[in-house]
N, CA, C and O atoms as a MOPAC input file, in Angstrom:
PM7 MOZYME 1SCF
protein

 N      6.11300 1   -15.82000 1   -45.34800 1
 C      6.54300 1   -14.92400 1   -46.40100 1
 C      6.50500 1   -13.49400 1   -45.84000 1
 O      5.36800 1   -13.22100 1   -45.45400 1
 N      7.21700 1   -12.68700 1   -45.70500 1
 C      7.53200 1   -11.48500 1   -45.96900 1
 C      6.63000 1   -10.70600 1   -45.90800 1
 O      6.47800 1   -10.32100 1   -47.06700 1
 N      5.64500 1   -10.02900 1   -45.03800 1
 C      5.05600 1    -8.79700 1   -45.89800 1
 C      5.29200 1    -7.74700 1   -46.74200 1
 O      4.31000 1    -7.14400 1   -47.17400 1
 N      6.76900 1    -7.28200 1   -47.18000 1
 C      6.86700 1    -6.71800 1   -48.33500 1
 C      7.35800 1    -7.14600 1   -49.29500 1
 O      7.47300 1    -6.48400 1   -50.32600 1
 N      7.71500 1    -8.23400 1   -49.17300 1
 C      6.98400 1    -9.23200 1   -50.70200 1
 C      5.68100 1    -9.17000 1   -51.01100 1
 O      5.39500 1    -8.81800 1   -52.15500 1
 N      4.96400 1    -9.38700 1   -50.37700 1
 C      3.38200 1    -9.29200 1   -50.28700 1
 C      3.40600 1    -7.56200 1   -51.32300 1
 O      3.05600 1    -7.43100 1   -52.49600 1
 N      3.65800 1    -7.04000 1   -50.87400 1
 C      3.14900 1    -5.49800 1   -51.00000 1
 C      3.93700 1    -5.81700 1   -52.19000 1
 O      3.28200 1    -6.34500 1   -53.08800 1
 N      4.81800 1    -5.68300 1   -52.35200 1
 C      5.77100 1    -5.57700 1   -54.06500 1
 C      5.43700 1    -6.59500 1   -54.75900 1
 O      5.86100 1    -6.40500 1   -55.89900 1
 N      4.89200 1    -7.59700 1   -54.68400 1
 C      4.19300 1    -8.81900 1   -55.50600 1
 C      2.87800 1    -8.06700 1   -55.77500 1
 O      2.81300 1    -7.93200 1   -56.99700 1
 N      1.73400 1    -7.48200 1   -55.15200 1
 C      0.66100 1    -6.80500 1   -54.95100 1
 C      0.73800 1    -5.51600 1   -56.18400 1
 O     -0.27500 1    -5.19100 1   -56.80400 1
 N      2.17500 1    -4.81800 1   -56.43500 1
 C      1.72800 1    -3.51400 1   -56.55400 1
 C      2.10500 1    -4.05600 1   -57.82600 1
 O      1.39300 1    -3.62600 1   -58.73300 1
 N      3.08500 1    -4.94200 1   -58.22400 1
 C      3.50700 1    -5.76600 1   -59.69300 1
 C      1.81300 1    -5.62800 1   -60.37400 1
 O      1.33900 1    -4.78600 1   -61.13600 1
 N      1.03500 1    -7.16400 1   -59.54900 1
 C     -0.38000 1    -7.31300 1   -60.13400 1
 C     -0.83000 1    -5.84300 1   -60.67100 1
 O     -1.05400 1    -5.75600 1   -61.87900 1
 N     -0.97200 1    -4.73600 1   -59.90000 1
 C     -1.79100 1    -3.92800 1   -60.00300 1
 C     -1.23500 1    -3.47700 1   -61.39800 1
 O     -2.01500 1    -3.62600 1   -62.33900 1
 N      0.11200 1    -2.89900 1   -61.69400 1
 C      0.79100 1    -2.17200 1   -62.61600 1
 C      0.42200 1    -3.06200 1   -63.88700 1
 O     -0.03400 1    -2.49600 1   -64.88000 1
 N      0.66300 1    -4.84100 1   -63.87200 1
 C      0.47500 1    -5.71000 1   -65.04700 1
 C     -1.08900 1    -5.32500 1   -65.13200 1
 O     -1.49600 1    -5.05000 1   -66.26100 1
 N     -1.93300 1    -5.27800 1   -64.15800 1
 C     -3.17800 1    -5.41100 1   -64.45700 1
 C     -3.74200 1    -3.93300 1   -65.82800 1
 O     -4.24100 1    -3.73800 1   -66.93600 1
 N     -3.21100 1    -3.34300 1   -64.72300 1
 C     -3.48100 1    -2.20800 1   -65.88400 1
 C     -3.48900 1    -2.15600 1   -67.35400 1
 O     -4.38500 1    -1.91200 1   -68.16300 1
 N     -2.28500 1    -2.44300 1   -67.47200 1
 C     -1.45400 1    -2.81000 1   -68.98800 1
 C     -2.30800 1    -3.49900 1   -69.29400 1
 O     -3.05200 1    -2.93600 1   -70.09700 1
 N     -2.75800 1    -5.01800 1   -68.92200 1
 C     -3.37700 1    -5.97200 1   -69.64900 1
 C     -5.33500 1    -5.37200 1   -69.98100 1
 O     -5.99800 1    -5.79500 1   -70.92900 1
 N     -5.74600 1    -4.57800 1   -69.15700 1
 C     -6.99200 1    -4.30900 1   -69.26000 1
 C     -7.25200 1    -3.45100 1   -70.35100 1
 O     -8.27000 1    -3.49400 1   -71.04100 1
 N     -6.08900 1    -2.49400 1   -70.51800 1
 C     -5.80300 1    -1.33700 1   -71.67200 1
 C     -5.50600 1    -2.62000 1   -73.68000 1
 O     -5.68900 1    -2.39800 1   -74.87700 1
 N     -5.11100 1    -3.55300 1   -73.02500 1
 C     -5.30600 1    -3.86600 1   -74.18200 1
 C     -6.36800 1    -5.13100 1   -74.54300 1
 O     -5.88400 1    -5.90000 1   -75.37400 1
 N     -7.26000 1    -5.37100 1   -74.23700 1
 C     -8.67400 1    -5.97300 1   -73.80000 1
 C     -9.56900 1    -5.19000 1   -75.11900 1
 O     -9.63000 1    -4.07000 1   -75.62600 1
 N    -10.24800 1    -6.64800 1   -75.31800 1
 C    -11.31900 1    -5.72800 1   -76.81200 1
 C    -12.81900 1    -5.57900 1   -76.14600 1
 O    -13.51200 1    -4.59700 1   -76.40900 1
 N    -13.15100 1    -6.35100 1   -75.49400 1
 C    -14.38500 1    -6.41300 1   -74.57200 1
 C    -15.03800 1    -5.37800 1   -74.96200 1
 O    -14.27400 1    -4.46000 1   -74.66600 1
 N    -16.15200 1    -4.82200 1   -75.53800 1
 C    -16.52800 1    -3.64900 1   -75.18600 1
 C    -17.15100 1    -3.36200 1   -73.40800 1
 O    -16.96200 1    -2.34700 1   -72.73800 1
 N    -17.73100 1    -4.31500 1   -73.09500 1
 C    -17.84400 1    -3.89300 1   -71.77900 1
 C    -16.89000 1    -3.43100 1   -70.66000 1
 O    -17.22300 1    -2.80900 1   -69.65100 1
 N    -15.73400 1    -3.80700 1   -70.97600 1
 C    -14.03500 1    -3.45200 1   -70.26800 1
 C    -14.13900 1    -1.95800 1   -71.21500 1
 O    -13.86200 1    -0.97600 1   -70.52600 1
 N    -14.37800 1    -1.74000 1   -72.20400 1
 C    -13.93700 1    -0.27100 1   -72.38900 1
 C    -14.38000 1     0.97900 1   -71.94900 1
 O    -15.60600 1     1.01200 1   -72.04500 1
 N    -13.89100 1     2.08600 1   -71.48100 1
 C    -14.22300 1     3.43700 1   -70.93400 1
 C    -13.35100 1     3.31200 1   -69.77100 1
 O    -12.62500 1     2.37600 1   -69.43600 1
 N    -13.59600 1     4.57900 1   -69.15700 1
 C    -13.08000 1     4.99800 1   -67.80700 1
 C    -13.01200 1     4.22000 1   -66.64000 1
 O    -13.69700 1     4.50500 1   -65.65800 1
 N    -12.01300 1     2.97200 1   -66.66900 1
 C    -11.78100 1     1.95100 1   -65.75100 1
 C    -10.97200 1     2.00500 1   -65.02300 1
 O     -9.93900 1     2.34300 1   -65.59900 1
 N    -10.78800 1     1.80600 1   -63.67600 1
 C    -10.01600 1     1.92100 1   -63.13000 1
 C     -9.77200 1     1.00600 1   -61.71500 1
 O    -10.73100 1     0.66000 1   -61.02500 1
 N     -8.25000 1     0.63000 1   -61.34400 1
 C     -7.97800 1    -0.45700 1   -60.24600 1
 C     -8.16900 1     0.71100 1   -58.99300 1
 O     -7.67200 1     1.83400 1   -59.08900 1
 N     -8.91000 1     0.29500 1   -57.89800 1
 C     -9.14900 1     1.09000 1   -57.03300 1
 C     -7.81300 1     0.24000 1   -56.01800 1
 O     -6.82600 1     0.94600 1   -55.81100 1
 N     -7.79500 1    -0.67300 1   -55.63700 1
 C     -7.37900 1    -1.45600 1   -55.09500 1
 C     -7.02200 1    -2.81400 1   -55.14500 1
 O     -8.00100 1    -3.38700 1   -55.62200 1
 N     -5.85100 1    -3.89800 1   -54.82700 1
 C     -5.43000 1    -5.21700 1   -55.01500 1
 C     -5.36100 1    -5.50300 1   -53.93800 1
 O     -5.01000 1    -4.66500 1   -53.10600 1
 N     -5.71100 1    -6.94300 1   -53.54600 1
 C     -5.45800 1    -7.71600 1   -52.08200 1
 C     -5.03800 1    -8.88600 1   -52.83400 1
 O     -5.49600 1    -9.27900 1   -53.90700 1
 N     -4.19000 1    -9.34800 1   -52.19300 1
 C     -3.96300 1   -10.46200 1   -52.34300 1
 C     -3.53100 1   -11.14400 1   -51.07200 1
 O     -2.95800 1   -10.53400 1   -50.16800 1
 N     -3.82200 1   -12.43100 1   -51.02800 1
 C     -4.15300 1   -13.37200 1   -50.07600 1
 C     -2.29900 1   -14.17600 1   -49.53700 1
 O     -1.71400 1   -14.65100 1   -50.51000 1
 N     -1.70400 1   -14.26500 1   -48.49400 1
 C     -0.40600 1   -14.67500 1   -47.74900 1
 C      0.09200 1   -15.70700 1   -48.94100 1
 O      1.21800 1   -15.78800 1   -49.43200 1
 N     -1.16100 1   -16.51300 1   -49.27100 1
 C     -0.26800 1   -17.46700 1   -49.67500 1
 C     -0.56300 1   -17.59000 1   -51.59100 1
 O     -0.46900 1   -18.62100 1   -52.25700 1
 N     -0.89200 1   -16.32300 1   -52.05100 1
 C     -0.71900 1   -16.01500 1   -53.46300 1
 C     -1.71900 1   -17.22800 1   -53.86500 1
 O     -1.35800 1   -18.07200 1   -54.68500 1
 N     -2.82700 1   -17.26400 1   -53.32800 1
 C     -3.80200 1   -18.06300 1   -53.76800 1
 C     -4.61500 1   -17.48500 1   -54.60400 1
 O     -5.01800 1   -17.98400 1   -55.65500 1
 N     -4.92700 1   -16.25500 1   -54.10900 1
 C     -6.16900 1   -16.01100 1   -54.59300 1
 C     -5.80800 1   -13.71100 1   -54.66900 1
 O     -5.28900 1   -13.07400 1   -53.75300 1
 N     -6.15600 1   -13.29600 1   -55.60900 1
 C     -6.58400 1   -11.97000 1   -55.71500 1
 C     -7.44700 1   -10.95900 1   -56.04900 1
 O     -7.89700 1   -10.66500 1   -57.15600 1
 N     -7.60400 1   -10.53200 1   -55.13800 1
 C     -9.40800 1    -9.75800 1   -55.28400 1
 C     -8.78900 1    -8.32100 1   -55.93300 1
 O     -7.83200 1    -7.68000 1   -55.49800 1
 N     -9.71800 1    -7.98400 1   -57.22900 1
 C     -9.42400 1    -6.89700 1   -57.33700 1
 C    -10.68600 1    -5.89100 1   -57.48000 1
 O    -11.67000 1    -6.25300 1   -58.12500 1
 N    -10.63900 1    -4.76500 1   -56.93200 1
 C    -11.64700 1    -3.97700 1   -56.43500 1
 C    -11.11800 1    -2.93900 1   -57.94200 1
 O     -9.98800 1    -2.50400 1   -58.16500 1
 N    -12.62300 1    -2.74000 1   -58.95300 1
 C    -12.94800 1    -2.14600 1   -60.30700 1
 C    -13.99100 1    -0.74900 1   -59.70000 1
 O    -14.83100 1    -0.70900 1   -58.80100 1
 N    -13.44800 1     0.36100 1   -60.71300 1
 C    -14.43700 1     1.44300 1   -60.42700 1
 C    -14.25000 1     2.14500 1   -61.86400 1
 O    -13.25100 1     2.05900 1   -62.57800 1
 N    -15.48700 1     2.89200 1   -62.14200 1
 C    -15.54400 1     3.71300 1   -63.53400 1
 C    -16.09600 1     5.22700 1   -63.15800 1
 O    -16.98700 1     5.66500 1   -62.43000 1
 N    -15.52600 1     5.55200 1   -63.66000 1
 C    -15.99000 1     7.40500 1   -63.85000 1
 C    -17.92500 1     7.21000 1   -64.35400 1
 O    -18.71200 1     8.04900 1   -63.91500 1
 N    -18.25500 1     6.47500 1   -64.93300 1
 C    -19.81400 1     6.89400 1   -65.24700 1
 C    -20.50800 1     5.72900 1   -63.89900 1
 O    -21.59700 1     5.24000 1   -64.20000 1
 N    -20.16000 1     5.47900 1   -63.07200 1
 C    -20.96000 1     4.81200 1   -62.06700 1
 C    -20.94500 1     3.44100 1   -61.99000 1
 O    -20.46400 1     2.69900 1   -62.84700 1
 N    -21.55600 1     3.04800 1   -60.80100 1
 C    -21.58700 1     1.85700 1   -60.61100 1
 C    -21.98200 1     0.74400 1   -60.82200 1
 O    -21.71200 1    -0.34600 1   -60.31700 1
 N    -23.34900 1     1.39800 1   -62.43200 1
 C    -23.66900 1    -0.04900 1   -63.23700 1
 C    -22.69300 1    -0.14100 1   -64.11600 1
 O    -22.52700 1    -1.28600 1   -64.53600 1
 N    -21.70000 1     0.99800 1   -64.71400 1
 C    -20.34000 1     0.53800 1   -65.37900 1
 C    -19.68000 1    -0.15800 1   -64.79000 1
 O    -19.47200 1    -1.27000 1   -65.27500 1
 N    -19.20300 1     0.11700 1   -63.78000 1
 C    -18.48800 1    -0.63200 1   -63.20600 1
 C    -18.87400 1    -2.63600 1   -63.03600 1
 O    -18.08400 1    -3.57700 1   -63.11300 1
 N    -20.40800 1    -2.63200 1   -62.78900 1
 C    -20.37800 1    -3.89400 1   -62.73100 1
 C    -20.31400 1    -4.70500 1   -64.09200 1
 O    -19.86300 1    -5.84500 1   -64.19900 1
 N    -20.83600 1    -3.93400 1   -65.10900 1
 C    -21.10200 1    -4.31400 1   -66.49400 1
 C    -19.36600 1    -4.88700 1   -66.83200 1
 O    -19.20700 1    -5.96100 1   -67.41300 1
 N    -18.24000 1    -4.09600 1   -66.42300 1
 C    -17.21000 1    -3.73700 1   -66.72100 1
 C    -16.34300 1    -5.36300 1   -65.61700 1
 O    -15.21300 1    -5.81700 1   -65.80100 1
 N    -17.02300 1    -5.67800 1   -64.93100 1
 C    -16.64100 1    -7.25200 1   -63.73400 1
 C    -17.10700 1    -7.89900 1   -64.20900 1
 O    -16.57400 1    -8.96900 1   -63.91400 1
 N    -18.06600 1    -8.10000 1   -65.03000 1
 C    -19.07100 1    -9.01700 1   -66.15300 1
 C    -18.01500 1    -9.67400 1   -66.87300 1
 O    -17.64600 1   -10.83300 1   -66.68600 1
 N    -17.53700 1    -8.83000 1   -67.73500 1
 C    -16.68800 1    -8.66000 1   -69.03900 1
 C    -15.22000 1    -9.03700 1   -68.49200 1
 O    -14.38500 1    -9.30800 1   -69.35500 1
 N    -14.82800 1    -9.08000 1   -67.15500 1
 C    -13.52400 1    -9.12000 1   -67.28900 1
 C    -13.54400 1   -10.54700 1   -66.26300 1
 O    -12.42200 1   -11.00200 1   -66.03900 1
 N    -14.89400 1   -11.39800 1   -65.52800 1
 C    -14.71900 1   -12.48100 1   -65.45500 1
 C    -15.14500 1   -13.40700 1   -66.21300 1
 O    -15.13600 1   -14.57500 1   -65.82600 1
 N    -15.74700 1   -12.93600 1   -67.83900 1
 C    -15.36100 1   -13.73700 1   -68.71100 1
 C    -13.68500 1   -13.79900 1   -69.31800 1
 O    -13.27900 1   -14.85500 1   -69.80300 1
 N    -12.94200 1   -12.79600 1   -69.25200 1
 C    -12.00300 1   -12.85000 1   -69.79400 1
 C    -10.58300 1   -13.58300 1   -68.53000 1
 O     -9.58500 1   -14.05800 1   -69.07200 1
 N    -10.64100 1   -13.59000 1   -67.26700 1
 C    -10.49900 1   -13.99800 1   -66.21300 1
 C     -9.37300 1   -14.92700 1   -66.50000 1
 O     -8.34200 1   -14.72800 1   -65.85700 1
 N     -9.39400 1   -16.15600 1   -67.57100 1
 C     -8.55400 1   -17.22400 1   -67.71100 1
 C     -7.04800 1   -16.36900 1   -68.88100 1
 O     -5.85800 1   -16.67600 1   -68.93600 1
 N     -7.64700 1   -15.52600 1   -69.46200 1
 C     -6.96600 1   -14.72900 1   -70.08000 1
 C     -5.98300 1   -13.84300 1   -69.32700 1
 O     -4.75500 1   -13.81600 1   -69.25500 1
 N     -6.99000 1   -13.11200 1   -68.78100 1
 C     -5.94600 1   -12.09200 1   -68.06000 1
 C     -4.93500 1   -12.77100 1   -67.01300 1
 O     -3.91800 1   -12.16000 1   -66.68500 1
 N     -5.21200 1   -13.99200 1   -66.51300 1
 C     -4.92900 1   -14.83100 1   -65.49200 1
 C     -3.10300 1   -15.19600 1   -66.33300 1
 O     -1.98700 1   -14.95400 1   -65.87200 1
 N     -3.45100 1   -15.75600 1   -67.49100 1
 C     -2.46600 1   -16.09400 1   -68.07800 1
 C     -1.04500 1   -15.15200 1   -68.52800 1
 O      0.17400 1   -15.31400 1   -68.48200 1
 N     -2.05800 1   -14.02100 1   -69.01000 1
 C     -0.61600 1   -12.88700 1   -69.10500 1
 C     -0.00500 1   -12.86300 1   -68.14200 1
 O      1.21600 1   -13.00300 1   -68.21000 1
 N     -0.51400 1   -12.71500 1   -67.17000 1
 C     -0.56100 1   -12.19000 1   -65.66200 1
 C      0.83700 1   -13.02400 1   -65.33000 1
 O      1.86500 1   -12.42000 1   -65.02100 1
 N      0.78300 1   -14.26400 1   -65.41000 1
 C      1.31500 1   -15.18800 1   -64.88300 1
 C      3.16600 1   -15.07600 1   -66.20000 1
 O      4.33300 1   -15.42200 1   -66.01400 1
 N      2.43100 1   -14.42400 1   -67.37600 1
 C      3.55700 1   -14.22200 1   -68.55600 1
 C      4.25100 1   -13.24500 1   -68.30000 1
 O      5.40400 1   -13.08200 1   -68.69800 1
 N      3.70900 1   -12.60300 1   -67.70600 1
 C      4.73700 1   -11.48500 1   -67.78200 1
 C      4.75300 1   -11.26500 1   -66.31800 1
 O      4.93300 1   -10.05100 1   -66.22100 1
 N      4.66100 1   -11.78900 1   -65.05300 1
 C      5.37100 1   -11.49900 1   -64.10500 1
 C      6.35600 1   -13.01600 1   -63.66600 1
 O      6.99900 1   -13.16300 1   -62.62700 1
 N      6.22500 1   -13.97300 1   -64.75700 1
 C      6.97300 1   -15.06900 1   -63.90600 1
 C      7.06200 1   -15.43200 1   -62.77000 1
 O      8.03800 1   -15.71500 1   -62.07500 1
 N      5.21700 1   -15.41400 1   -62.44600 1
 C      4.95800 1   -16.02600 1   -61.01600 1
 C      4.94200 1   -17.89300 1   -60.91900 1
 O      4.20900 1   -18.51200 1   -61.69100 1
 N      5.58700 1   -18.43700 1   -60.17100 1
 C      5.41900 1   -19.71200 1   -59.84400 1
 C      3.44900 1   -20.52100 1   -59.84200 1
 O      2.89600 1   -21.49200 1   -60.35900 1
 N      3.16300 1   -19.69400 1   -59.18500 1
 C      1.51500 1   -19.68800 1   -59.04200 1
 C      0.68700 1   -18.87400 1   -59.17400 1
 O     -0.01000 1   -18.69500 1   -58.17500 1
 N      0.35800 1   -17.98700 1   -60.46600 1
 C     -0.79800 1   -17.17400 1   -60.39800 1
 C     -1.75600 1   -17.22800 1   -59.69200 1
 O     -2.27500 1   -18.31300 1   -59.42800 1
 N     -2.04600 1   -16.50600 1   -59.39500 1
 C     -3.16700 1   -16.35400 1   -58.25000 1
 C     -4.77500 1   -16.03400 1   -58.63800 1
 O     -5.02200 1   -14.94200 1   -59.15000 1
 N     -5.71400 1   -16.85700 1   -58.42800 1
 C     -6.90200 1   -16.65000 1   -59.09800 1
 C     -7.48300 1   -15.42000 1   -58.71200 1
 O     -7.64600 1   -15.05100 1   -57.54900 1
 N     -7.87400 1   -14.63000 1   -60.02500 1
 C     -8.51400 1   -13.34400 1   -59.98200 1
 C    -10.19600 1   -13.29000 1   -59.50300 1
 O    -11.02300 1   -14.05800 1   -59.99600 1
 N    -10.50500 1   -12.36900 1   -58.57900 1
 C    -11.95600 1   -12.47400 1   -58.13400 1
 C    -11.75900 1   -10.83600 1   -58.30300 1
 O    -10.78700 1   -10.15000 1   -57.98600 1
 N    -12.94300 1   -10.46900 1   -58.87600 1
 C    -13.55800 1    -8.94500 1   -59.30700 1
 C    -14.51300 1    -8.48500 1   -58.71400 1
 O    -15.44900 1    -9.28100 1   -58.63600 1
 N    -14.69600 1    -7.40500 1   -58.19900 1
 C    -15.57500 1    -6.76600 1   -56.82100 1
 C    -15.35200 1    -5.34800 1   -58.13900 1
 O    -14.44500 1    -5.10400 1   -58.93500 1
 N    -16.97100 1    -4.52200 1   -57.76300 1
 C    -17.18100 1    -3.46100 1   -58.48300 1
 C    -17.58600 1    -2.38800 1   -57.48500 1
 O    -18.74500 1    -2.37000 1   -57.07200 1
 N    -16.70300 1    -1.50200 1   -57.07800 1
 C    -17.12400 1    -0.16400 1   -56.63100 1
 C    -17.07600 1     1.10800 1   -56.97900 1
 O    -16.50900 1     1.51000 1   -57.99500 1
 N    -17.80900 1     1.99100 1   -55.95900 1
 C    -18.34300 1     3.05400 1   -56.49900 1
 C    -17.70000 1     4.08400 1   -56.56000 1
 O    -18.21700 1     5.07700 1   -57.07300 1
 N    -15.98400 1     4.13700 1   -55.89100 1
 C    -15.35600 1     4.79000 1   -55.13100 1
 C    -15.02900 1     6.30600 1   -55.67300 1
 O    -15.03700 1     7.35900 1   -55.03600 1
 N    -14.64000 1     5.98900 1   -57.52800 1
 C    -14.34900 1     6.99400 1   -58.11900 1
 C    -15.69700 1     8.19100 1   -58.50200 1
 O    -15.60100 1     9.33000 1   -58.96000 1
 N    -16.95800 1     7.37600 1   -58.09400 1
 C    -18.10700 1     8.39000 1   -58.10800 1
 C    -18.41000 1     9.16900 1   -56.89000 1
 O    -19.09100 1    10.19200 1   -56.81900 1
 N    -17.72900 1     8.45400 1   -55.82200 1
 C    -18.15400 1     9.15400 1   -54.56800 1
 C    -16.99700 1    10.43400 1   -54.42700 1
 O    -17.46000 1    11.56000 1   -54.24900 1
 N    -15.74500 1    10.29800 1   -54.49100 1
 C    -14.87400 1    10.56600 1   -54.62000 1
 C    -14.99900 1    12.06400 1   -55.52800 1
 O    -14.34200 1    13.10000 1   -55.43100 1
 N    -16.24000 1    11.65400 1   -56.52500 1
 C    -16.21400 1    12.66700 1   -57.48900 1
 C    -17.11200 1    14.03200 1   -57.21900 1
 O    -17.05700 1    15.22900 1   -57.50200 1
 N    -18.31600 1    12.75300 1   -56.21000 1
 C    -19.04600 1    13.63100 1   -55.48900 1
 C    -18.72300 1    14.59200 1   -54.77400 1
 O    -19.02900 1    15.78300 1   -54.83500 1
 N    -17.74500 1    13.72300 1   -53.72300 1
 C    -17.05600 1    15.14600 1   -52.49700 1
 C    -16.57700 1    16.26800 1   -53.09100 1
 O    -16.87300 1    17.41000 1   -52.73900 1
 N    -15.63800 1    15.89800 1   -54.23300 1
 C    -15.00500 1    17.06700 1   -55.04200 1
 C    -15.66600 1    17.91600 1   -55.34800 1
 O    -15.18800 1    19.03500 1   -55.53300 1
 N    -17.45800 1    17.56400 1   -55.55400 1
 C    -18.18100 1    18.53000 1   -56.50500 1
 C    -18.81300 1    19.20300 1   -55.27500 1
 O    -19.29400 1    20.32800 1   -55.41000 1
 N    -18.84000 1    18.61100 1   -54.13600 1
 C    -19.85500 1    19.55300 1   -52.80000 1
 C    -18.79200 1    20.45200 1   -52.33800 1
 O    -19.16200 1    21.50800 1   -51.82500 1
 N    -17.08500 1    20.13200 1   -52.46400 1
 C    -16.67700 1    21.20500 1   -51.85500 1
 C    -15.88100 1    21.97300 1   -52.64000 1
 O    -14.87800 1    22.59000 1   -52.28100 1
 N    -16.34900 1    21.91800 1   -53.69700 1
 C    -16.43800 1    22.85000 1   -54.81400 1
 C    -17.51900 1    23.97500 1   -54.67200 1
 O    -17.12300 1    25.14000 1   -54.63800 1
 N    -18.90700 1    23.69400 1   -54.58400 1
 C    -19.91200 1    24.03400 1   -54.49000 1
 C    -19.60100 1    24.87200 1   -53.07700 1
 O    -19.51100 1    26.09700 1   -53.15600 1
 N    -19.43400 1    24.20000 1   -51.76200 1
 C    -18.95000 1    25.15400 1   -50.59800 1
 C    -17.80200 1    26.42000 1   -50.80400 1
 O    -17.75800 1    27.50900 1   -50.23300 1
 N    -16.95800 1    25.88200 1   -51.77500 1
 C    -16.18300 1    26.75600 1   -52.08900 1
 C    -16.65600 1    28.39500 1   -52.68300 1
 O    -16.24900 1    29.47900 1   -52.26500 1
 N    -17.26700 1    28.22500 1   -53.36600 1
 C    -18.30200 1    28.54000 1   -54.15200 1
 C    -19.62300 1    29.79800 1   -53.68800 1
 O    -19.77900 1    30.97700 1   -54.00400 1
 N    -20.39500 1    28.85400 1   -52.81400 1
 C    -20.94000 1    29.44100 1   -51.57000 1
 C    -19.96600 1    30.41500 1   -50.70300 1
 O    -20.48800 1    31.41800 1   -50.21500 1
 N    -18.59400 1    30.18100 1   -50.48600 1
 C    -17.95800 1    31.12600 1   -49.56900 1
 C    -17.40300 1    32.41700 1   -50.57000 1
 O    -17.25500 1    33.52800 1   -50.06100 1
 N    -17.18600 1    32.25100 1   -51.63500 1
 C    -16.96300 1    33.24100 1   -52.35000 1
 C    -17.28900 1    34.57500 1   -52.75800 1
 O    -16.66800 1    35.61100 1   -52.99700 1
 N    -19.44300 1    33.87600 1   -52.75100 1
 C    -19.98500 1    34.98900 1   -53.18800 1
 C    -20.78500 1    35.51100 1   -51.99000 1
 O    -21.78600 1    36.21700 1   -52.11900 1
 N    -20.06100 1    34.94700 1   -50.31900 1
 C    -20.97400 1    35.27100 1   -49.57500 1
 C    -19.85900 1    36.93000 1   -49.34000 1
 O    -20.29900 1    38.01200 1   -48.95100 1
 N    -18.55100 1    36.65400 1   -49.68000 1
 C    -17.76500 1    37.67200 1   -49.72600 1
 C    -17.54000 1    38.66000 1   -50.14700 1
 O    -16.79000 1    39.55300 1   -49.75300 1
 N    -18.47800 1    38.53900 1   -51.38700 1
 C    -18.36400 1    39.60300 1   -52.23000 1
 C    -19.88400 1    40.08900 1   -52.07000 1
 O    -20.28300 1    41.08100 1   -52.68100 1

C-alpha cells in the first residue's frame, strides 16, 4: 500500500476523531483534549492514538480511561463515517506534550522578560 494513502487515511482518522470526541458525554473525555498525534499501522490493523490536555497529565490519563471504555463506540462511527473496509482497532497512549509545550512558552516568555528589563 502506498504511503500516502497511509498519511491521507491517517489524517481522515485524526479529523473524524476529533468530531467524534467533541460529541462524547463521558465526563472524563470532557475539557481541554486534544489529538497530539495518529499512527497507524501498514496494514490498517491497528491505531494508536497519542491524547494530551491543557490541565496535565493525570487529565490526560483520566481522559484514555474514559475513551477506552467508549473504544467500541468510537470504533464504530469511525468506521460510519469514513467507509473503511476494516476499522482499525483504537489503542490510547496519554501524553504530556501540550504541558511541556506550555512550559517552554512560559520560560521563554520569562527570558523574554528578563531581557527587557535588563534594558531598561
Amino acid at each position: 500500500m502506498p504511503s500516502h494513502r497511509i498519511g491521507r487515511t491517517t489524517e481522515d482518522i485524526r479529523r473524524e476523531l476529533t468530531a467524534i470526541f467533541r460529541e462524547l458525554k463521558d465526563p472524563r473525555i470532557q475539557g481541554l483534549i486534544s489529538i497530539v498525534r495518529v499512527d497507524v499501522t501498514n496494514d490498517l490493523s491497528y491505531c494508536t492514538v497519542y491524547i494530551s490536555a491543557m490541565e496535565g497529565l493525570q487529565q490526560a490519563k483520566t481522559a484514555v480511561t474514559g475513551l477506552k471504555s467508549a473504544s467500541g463506540f468510537i470504533r464504530r462511527e469511525l468506521g460510519r463515517r469514513l467507509k473503511l473496509r476494516h476499522v482499525p482497532e483504537l489503542l490510547f497512549h496519554a501524553t504530556d506534550s501540550i504541558e511541556y509545550g506550555a512550559n517552554i512558552s512560559r520560560l521563554l516568555s520569562d527570558l523574554k522578560d528578563g531581557e527587557e528589563e535588563d534594558e531598561n
